[in-house]
C-alpha positions as CSV (number, residue, x, y, z in Angstrom):
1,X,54.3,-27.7,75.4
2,X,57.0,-27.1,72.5
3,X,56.9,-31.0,71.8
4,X,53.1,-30.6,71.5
5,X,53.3,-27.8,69.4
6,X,55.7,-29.6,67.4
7,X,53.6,-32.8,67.0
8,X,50.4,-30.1,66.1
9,X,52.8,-29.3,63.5
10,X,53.9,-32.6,61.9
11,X,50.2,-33.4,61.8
12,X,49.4,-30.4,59.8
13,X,52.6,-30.7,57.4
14,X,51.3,-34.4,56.7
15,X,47.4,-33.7,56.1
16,X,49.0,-30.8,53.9
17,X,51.3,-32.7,51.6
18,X,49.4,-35.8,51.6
19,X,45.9,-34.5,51.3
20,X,46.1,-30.7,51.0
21,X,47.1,-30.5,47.7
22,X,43.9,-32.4,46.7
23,X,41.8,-28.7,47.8
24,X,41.2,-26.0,45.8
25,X,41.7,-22.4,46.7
26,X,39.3,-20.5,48.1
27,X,38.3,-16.9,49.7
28,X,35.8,-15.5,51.8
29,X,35.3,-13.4,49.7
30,X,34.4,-15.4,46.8
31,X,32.1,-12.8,45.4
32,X,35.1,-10.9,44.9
33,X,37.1,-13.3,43.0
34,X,34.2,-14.3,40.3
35,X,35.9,-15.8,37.6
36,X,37.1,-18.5,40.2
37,X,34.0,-19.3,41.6
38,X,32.2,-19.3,38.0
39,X,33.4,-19.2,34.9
40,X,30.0,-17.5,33.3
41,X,30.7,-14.3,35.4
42,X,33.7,-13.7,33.4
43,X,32.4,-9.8,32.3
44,X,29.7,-9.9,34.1
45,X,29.2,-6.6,35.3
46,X,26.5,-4.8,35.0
47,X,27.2,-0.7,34.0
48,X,30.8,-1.8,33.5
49,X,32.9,-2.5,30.6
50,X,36.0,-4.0,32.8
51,X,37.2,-5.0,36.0
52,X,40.5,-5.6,37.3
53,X,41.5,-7.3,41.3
54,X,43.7,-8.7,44.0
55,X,43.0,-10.5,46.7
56,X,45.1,-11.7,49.4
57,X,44.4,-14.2,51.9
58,X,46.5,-14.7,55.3
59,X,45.6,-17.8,57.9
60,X,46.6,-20.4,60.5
61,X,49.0,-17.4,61.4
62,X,49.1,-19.1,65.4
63,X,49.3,-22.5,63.9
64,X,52.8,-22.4,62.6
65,X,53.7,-20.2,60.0
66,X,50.9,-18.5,57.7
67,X,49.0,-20.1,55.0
68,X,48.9,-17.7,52.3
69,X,47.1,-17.3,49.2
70,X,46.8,-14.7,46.7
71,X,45.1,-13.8,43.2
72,X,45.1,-10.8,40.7
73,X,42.8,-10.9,37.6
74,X,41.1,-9.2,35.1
75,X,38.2,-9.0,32.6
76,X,36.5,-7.2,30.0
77,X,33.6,-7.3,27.4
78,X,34.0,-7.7,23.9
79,X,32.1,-7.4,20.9
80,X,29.5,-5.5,22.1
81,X,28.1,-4.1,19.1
82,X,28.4,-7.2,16.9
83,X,25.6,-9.2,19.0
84,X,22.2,-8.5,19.6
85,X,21.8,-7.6,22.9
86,X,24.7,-9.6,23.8
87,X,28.3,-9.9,24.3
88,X,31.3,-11.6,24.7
89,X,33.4,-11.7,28.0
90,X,37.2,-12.9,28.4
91,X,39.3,-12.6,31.3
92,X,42.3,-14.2,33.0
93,X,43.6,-14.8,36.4
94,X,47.4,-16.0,38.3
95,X,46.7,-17.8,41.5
96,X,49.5,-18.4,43.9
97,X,48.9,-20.9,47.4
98,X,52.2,-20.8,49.8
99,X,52.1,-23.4,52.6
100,X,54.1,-22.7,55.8
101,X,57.5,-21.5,54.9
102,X,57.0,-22.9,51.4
103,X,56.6,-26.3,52.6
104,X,53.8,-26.5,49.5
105,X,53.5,-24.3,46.8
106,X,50.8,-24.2,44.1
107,X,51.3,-21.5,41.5
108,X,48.1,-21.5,38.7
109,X,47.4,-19.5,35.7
110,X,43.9,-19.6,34.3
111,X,42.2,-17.8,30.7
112,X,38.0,-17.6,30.8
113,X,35.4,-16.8,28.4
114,X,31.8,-16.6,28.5
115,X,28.6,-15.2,26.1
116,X,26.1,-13.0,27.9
117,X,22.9,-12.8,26.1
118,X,19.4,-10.8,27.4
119,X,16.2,-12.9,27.5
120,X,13.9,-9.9,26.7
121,X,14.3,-6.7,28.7
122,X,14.8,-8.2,32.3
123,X,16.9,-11.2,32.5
124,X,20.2,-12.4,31.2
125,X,21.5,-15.8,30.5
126,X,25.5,-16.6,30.6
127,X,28.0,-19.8,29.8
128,X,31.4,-19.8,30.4
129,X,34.5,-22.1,30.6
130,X,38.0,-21.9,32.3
131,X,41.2,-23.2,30.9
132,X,44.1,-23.3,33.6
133,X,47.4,-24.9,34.3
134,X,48.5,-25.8,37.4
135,X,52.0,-26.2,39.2
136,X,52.2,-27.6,42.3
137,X,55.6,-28.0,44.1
138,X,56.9,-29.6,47.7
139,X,60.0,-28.8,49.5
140,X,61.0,-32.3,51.0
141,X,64.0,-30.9,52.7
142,X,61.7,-29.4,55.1
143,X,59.6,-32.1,55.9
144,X,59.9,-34.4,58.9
145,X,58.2,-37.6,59.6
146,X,56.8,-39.5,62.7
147,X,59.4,-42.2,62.1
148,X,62.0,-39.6,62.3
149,X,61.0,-38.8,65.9
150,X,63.5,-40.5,68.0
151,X,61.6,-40.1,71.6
152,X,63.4,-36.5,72.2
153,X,63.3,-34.9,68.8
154,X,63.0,-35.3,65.1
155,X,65.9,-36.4,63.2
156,X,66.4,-35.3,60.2
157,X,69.6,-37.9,59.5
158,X,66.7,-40.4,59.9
159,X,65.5,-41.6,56.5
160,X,61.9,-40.9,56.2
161,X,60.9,-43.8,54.4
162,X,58.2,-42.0,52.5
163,X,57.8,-42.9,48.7
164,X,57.6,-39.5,47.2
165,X,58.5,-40.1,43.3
166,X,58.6,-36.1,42.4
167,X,58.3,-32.5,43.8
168,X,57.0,-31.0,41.7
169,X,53.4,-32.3,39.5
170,X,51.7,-30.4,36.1
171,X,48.7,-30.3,34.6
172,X,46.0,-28.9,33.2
173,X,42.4,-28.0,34.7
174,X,39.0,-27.3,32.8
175,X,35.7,-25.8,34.1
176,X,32.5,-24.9,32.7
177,X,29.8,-22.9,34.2
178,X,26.3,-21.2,33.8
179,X,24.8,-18.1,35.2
180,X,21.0,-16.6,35.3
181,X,20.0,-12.9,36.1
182,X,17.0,-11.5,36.4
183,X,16.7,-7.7,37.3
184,X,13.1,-7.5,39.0
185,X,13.3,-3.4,38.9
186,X,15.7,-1.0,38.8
187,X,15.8,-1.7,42.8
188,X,15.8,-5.6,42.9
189,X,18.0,-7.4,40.9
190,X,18.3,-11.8,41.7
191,X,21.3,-14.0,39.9
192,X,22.4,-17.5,40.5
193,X,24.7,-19.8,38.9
194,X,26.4,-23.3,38.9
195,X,29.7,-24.6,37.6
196,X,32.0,-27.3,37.9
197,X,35.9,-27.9,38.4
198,X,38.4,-30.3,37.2
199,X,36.1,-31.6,34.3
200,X,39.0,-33.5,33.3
201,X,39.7,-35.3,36.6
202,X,43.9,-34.3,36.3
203,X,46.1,-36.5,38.3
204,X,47.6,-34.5,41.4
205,X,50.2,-36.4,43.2
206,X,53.9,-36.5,44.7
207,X,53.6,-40.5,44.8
208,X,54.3,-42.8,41.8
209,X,51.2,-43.9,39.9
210,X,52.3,-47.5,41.4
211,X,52.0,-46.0,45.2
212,X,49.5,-43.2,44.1
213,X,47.0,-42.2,41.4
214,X,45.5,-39.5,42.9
215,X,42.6,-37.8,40.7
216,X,41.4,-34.2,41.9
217,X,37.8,-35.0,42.4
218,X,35.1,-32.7,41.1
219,X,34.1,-29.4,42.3
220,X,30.8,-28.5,42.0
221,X,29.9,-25.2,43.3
222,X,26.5,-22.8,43.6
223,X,25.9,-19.2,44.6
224,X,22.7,-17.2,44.7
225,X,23.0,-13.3,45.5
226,X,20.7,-10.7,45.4
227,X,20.9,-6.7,45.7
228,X,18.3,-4.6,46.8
229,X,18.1,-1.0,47.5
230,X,16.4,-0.2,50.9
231,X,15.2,4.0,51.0
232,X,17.8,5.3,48.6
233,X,20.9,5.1,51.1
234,X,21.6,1.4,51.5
235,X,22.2,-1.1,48.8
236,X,21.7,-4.5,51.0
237,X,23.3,-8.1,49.2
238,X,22.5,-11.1,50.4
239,X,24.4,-14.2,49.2
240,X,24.7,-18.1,49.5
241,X,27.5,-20.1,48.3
242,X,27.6,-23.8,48.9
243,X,30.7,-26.1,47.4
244,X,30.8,-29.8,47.7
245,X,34.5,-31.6,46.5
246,X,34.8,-35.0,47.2
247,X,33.3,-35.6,50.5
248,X,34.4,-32.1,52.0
249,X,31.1,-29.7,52.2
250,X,31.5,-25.8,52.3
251,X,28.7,-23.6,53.1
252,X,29.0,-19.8,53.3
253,X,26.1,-17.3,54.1
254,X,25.6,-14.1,54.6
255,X,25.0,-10.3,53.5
256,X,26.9,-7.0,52.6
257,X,25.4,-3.8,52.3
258,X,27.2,-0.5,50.2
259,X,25.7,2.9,52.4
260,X,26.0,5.5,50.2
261,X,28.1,8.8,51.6
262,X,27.8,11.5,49.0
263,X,24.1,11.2,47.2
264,X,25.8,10.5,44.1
265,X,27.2,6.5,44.7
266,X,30.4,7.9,44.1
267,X,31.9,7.0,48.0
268,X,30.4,4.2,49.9
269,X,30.6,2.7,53.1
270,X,31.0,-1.2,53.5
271,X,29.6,-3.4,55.9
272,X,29.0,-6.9,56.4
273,X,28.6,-10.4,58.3
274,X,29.2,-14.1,57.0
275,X,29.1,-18.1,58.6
276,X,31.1,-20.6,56.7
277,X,29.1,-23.6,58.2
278,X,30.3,-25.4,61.4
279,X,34.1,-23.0,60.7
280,X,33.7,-19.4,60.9
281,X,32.2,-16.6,61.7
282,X,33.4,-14.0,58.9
283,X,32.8,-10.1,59.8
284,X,33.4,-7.8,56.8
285,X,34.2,-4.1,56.3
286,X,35.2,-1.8,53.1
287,X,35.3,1.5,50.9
288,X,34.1,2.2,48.0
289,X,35.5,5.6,46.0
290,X,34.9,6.0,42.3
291,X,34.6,2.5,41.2
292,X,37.1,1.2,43.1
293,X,36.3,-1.1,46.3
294,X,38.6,-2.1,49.0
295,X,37.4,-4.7,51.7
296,X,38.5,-6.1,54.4
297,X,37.4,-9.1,56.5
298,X,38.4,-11.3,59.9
299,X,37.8,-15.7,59.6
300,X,36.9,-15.7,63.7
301,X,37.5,-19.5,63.5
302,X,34.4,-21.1,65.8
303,X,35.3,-25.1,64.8
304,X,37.4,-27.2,67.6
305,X,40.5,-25.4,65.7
306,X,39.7,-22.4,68.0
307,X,41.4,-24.2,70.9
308,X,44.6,-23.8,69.2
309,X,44.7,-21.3,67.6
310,X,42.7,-18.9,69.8
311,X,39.6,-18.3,67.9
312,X,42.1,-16.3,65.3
313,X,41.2,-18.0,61.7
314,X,42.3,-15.7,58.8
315,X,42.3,-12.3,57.4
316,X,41.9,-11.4,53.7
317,X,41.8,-8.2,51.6
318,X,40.1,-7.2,48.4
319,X,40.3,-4.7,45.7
320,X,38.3,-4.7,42.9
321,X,38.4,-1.4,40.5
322,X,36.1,-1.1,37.8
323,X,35.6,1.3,34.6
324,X,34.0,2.4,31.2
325,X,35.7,2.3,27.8
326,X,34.7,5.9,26.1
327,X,32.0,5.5,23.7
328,X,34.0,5.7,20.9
329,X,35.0,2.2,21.6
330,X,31.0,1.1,20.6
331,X,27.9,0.1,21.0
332,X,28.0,-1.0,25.0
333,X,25.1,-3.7,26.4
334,X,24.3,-2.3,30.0
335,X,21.9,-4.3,32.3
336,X,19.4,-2.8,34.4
337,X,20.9,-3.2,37.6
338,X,20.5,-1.5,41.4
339,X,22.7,1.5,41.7
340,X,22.6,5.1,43.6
């Protein structure tokens, strides 16, 4: 059993270096980490002038050690008085994606901005773009190989034979986005939006050009969400998100729905259920107490990876606080949107 664990292992370590680094990060809870997902939702918040987060993401816990990935960012509106009916959002974000027992690294800082401007009284149109810079970094030292296996156990006084050139690779990544509201009443609101990754195709590899030119491929990604608000007490959001890089598909459906506690909005109750396609089933709980959520959900893995690691996928934690400047700082936009 420990030499089958350890193969299990080997195979992962290799899809990760060789392949894994090719992937983007991702959460479940992608509607809480906005500016990664689109670069138009960069202060996109409707009754807010800011937002800051953090979101942590723990898996593969019972395949080896964790796979852990975490974010903070930030953003804000600007020039709010200066445009008619519109405004300016920037915002920023630091990523950071530990493999194993840092095995493979990846370590990203990112700068957004996009214009908001209302079509008429009821919709709102939005373009953003993303300039990041990426670090991505291997530990070879901690690698073994299948030629290293010796029929009893990996050698590490084996030479691996691999032709890994560098450990660590650079570069810079561009995205562009678009966004469309439209808020139907003051209890319906729809939004959707498209964007696309790695406009610049940046080369991403540990191998000499000569042995490997690897190009991150694309990412093109859509969402569609909607809030409505169901007899004053619930607040009910359906959303769709569907990503396609390369030849790798990811689908994630589902809902969350705010029940409000104290008549006011001001504390909240959190509930919700997702299905990332043919992987997971993705259960969701939270808080919310004067503008600041917290949310929790459990990756209940459903793919053939359940037989090893026991159906136990990932867990992941959000916090997202929002707030108001004081009105001294301006004129402030607001959008109608669905609120208690």
């Amino acid at each position: 059993m420990r030499v089958r664990m350890k193969i299990v292992l080997l195979l992962l370590t290799i899809v990760l270096v060789r392949y894994g680094y090719a992937q983007d990060l991702h959460f479940s809870q992608y509607f809480n980490a906005p500016m990664l997902v689109n670069p138009a939702n960069t202060g996109f918040n409707p009754d807010y002038d800011f937002r800051v987060g953090g979101n942590y993401r723990n898996q593969w816990a019972n395949v080896g050690t964790p796979y852990r990935t975490m974010s903070i960012w930030g953003d804000t509106k600007l020039f709010t008085d200066r445009f008619e009916n519109g405004w300016l959002g920037v915002g920023g974000s630091l990523l950071k994606d530990v493999a194993g027992s840092g095995i493979l690294s990846s370590t990203g800082a990112y700068a957004s901005v996009a214009y908001h401007q209302m079509l008429g009284y009821n919709s709102l149109l939005s373009g953003g773009f993303t300039l990041g810079y990426m670090s991505k970094r291997v530990d070879i030292s901690k690698l073994t190989f299948d030629n290293q296996w010796n029929g009893s156990f990996f050698d590490v006084t084996i030479p691996p034979n691999e032709p890994f050139a560098y450990n660590k690779v650079n570069y810079f990544d561009l995205q562009m986005g678009l966004n469309y509201a439209y808020f139907a009443s003051e209890n319906m609101y729809l939004n959707a939006g498209i964007s696309v990754s790695h406009i610049n195709r940046p080369r991403e590899s540990f191998f000499d050009a000569s042995v490997s030119d690897n190009r991150v491929e694309p990412r093109y990604t859509a969402f569609v969400n909607s809030s409505f608000k169901v007899q004053n007490t619930w607040i009910v959001n359906p959303n769709l998100y569907v990503s396609k890089m390369g030849n790798a598909w990811e689908t994630v459906v589902g809902f969350n729905a705010n029940r409000d506690l104290t008549g006011d909005g001001l504390s909240q109750f959190i509930i919700g259920l997702y299905y990332r396609n043919k992987d997971a089933l993705i259960p969701m709980v939270g808080y919310q107490v004067n503008d600041m959520r917290i949310t929790v959900n459990y990756d209940a893995t459903i793919s053939s990876l359940n037989t090893l690691n026991g159906t136990r996928g990932a867990y992941e934690i959000s916090i997202v606080k929002s707030g108001v400047f004081p009105s001294s700082a301006g004129k402030s936009v607001r959008c109608p949107t669905v609120r208690f």
